[in-house]
KENU-207999 format. One record per residue (C-alpha): residue number from 1; residue in three letters; chain; x, y, z. Coordinates in pm, 1 decimal. Example, Ala and Ser with C-alpha at 12.3 -4.5 7.8 and 13.67 -1.06 7.14 Angstrom:
     i    aa   ch       east      north         up
     1   ALA    A     1230.0     -450.0      780.0
     2   SER    A     1367.0     -106.0      714.0
end
This chain:
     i    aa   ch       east      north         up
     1   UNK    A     -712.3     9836.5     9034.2
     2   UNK    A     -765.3     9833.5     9394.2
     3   UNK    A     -455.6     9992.6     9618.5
     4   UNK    A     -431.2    10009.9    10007.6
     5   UNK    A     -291.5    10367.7    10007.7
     6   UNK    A        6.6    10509.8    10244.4
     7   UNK    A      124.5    10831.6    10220.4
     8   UNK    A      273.3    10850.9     9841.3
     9   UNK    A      -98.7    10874.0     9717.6
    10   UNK    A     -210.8    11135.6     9949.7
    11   UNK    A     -208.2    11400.8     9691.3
    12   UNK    A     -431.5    11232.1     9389.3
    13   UNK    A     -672.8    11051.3     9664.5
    14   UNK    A     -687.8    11418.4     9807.2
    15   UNK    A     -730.7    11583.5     9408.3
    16   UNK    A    -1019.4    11360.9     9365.2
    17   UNK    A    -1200.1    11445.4     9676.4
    18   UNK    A    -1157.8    11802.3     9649.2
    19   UNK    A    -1378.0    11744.7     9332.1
    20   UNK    A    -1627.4    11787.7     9547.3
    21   UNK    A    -1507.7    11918.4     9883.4
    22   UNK    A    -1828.1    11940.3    10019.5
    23   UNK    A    -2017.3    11584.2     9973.3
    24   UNK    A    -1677.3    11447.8    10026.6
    25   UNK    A    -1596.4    11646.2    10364.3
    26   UNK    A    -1581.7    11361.0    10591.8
    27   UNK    A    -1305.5    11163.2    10429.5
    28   UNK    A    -1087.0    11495.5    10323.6
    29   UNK    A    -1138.4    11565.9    10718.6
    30   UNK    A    -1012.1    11221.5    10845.5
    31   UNK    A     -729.0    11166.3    10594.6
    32   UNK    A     -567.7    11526.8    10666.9
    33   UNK    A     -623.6    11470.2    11036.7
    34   UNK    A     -528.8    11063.9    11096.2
    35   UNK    A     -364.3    11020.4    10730.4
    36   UNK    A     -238.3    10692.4    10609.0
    37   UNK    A      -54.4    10560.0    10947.6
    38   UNK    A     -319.2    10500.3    11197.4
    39   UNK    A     -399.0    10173.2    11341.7
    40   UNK    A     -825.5    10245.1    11318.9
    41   UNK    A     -786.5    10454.0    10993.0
    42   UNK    A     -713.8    10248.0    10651.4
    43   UNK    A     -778.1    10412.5    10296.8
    44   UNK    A     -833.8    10226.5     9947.7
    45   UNK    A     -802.8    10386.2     9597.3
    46   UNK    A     -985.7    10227.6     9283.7
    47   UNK    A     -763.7    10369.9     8999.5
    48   UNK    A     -596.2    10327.8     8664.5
    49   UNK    A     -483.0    10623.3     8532.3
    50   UNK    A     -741.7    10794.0     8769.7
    51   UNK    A     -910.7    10771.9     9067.5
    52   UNK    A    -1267.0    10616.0     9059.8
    53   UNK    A    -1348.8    10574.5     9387.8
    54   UNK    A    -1208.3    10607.8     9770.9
    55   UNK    A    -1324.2    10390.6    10095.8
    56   UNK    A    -1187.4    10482.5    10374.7
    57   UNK    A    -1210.6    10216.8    10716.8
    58   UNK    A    -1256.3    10394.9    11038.2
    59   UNK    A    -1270.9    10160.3    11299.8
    60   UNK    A    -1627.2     9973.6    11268.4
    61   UNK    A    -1751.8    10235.4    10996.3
    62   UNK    A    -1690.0    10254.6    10647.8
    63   UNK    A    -1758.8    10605.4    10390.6
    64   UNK    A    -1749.9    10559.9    10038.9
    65   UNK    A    -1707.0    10812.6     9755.1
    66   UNK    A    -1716.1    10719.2     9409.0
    67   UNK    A    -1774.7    10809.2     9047.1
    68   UNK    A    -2150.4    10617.7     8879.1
    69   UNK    A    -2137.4    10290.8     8876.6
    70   UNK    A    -1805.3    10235.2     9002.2
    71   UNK    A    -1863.9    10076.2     9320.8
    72   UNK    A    -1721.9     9741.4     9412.2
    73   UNK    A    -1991.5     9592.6     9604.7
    74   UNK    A    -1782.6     9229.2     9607.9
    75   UNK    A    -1468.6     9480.8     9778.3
    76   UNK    A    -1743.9     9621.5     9993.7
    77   UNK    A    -1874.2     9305.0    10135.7
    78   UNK    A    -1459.1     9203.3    10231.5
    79   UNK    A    -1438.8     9519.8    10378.9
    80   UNK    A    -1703.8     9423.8    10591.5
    81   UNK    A    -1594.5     9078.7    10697.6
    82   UNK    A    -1245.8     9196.6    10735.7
    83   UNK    A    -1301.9     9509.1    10962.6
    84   UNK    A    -1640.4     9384.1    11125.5
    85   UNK    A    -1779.4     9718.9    10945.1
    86   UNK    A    -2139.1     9819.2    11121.0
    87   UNK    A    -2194.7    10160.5    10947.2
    88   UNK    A    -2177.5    10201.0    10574.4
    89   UNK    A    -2226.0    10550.7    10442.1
    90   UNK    A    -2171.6    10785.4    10183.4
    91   UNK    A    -2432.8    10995.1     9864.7
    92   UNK    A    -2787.4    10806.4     9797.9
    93   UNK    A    -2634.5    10729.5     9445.7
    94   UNK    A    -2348.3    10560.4     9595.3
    95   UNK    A    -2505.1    10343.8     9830.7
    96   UNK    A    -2805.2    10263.9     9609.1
    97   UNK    A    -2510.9    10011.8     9398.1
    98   UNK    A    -2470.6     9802.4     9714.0
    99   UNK    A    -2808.5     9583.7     9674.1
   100   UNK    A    -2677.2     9311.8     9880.6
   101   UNK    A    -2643.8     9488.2    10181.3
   102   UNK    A    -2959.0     9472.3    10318.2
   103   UNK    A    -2912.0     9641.3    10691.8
   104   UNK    A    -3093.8     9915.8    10846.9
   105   UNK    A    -3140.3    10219.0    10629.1
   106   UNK    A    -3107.5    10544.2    10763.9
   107   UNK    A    -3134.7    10821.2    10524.1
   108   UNK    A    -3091.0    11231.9    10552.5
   109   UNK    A    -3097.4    11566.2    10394.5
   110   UNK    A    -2742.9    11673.3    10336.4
   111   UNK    A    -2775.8    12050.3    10303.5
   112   UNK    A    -2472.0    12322.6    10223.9
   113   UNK    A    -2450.6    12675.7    10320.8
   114   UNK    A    -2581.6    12880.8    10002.9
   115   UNK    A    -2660.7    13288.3    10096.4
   116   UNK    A    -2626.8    13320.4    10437.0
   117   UNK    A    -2838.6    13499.8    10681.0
   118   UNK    A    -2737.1    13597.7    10980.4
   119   UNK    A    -3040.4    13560.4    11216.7
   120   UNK    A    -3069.0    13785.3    11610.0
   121   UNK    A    -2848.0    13651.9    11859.0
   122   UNK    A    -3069.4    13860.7    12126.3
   123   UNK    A    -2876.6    13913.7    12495.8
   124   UNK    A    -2765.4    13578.1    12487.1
   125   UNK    A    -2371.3    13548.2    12596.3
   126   UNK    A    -2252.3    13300.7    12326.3
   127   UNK    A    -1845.0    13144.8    12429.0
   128   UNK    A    -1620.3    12947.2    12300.3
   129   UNK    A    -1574.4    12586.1    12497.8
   130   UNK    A    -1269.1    12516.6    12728.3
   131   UNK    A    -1181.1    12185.9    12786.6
   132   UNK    A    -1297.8    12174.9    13114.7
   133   UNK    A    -1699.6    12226.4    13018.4
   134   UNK    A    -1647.7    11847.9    12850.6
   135   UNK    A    -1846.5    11719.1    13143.7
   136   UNK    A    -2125.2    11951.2    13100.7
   137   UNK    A    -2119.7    11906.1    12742.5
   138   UNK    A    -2174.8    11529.2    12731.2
   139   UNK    A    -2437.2    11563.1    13010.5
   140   UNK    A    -2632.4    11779.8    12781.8
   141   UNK    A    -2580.6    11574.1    12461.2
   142   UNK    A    -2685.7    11250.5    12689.8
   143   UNK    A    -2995.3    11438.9    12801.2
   144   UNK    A    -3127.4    11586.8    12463.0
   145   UNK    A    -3018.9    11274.1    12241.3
   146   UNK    A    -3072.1    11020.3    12466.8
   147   UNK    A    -2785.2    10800.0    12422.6
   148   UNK    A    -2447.3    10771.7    12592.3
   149   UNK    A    -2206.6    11045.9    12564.8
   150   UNK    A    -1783.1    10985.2    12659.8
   151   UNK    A    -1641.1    11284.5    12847.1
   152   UNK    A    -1258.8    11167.4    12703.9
   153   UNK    A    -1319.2    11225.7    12349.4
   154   UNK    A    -1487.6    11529.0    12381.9
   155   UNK    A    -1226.3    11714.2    12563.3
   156   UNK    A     -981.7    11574.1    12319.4
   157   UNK    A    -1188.2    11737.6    12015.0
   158   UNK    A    -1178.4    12081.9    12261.7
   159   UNK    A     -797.7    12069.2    12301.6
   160   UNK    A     -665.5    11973.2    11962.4
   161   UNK    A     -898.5    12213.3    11788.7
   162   UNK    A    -1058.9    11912.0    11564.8
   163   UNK    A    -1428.6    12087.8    11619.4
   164   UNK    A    -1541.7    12416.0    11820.1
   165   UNK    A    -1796.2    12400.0    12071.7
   166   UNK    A    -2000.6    12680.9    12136.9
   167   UNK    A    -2203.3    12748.0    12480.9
   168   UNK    A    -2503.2    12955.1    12626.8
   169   UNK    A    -2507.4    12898.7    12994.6
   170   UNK    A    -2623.9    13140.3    13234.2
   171   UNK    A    -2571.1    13062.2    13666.5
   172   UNK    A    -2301.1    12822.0    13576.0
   173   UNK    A    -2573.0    12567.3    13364.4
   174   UNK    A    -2540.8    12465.9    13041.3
   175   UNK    A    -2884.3    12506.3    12822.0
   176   UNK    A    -2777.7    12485.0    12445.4
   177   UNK    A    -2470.8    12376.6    12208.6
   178   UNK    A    -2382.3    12363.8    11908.9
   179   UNK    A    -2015.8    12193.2    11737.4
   180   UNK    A    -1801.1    12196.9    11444.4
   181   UNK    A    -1671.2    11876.1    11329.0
   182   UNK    A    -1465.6    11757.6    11074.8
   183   UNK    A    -1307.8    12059.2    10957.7
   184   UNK    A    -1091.4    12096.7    10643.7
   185   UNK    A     -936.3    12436.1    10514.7
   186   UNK    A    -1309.6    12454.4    10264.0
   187   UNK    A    -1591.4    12292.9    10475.0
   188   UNK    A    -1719.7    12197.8    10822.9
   189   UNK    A    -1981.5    11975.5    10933.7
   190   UNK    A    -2237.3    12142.1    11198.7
   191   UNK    A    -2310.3    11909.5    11465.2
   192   UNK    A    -2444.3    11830.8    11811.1
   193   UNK    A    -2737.2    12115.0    11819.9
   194   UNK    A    -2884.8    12080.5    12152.2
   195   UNK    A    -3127.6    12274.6    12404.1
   196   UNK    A    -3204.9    12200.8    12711.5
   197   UNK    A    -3634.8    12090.6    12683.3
   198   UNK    A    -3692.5    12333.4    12974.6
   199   UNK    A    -3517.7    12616.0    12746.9
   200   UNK    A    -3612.9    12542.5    12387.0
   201   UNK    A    -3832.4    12767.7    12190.2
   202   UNK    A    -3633.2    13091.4    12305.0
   203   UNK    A    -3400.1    13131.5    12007.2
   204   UNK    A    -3075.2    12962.6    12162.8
   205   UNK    A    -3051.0    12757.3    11919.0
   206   UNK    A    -3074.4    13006.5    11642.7
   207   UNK    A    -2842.8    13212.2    11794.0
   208   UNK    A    -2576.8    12975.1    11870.8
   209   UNK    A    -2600.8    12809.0    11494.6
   210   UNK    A    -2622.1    13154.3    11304.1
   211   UNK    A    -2247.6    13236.4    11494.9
   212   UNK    A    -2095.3    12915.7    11473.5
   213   UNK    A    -2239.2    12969.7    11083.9
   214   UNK    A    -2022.5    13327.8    11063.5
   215   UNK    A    -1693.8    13215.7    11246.9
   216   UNK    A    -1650.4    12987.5    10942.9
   217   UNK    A    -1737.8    13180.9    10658.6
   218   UNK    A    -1515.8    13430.4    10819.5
   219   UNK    A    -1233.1    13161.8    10808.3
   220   UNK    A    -1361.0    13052.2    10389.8
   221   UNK    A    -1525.4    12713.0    10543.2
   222   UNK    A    -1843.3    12637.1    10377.8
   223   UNK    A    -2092.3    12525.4    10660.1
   224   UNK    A    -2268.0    12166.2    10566.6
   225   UNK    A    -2507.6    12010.4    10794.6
   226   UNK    A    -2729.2    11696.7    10815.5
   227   UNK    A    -3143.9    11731.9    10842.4
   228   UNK    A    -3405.2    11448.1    10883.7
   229   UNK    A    -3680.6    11660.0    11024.6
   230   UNK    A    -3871.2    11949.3    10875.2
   231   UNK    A    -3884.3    12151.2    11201.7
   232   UNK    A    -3498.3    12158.2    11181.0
   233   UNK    A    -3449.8    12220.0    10793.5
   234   UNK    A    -3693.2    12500.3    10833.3
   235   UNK    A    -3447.3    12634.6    11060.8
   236   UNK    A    -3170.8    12600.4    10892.0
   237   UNK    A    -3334.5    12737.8    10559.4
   238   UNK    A    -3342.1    13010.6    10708.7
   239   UNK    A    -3042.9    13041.5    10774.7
   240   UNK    A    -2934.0    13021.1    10424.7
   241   UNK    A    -2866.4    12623.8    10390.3
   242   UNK    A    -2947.0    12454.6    10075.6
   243   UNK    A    -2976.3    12109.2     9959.4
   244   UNK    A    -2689.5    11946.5     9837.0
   245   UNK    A    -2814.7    11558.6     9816.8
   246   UNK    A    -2923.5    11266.7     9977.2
   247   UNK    A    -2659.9    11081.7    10227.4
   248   UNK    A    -2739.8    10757.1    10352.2
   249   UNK    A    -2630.9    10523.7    10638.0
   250   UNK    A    -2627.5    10145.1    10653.1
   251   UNK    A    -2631.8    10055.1    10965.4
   252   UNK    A    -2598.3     9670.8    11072.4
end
């Protein structure tokens, strides 16, 4: 049976995706930080006695988590018309039972932290962001990634604590970055890694990822991160990540 959830199923929608808090860290992220209330955020539950699957609407994107072959591709494709979804994602396996949807296919490496190891941080002066370096922030991000970065949101994330942001700048300019995102009390998602091109291949990056890496362990957050090139998996295999499966995005 398919429910709209509000806040009276918090608990066993949370209990199921704390099965696996790690492939499921996106949607355990935005329900404890936007919950059951929120105009851009709606939540479903498949369930009888149990919870079989969660989708979770956030504004024009859609994540799914559910148990083998419990998908509801039919539900999927209202979802869709409904909420004008353009993004679809969630585990290879999951999206793999939604044949009909035949958009873009974008697909990753989702990797977990396993041992880690803590690589040099050489002289580099690594800080925390304020929310007055948004500016410089998107500029970079803009630069490296090549698409359009908002200032607004950015020094939103900065001020409420939703994700950490830290910095290597020396004479007042920004060269590298690195963020937290979607942080629950047992996981984070490692974002945003950027270098300036004129400053790459000096270890900022390294150095910036290995101590965002130990601020969470220190704080019991397994670090999880997305790859889709080897030059950046070697990296972070280094680091200690591991593979934890394939995610895919649908992407209209």
């Amino acid at each position: 049976m398919m429910i709209r959830c509000s806040e009276k199923h918090r608990q066993e929608c949370l209990d199921y995706l704390n099965s696996d808090p790690v492939m499921n860290l996106f949607l355990i992220g935005d329900i404890q930080q936007y919950g059951f209330d929120h105009g851009f955020q709606t939540v479903f539950v498949d369930k009888d006695e149990q919870v079989h699957a969660v989708y979770l609407v956030y504004y024009d994107g859609l994540l799914i988590s559910a148990a083998k072959g419990r998908v509801d591709a039919a539900f999927v494709e209202k979802l869709v018309d409904e909420y004008d979804i353009r993004v679809i994602q969630g585990r290879q396996e999951v999206i793999d039972e939604l044949p009909s949807i035949s958009w873009r296919r974008q697909q990753c490496v989702f990797s977990r932290m396993g041992e880690f190891h803590p690589l040099p941080q050489g002289d580099f002066e690594i800080r925390r962001a304020q929310p007055q370096d948004a500016p410089a922030i998107a500029q970079l991000l803009q630069e490296v990634f090549g698409r359009p970065q908002a200032v607004q949101p950015l020094r939103r994330q900065i001020e409420t604590g939703a994700g950490r942001h830290l910095l290597i700048e020396q004479n007042g300019i920004l060269y590298c970055q690195a963020n937290s995102t979607a942080e629950t009390p047992r996981a984070a998602m490692i974002a945003g890694v950027a270098t300036r091109a004129d400053h790459r291949r000096q270890g900022m990056a390294k150095a910036v990822v290995s101590r965002l890496c130990q601020q969470l362990l220190d704080e019991g957050k397994t670090p999880c991160l997305f790859t889709d090139s080897e030059e950046a998996a070697a990296l972070y295999r280094r680091l200690g990540f591991v593979p934890a499966g394939s995610w895919v995005m649908l992407l209209k």
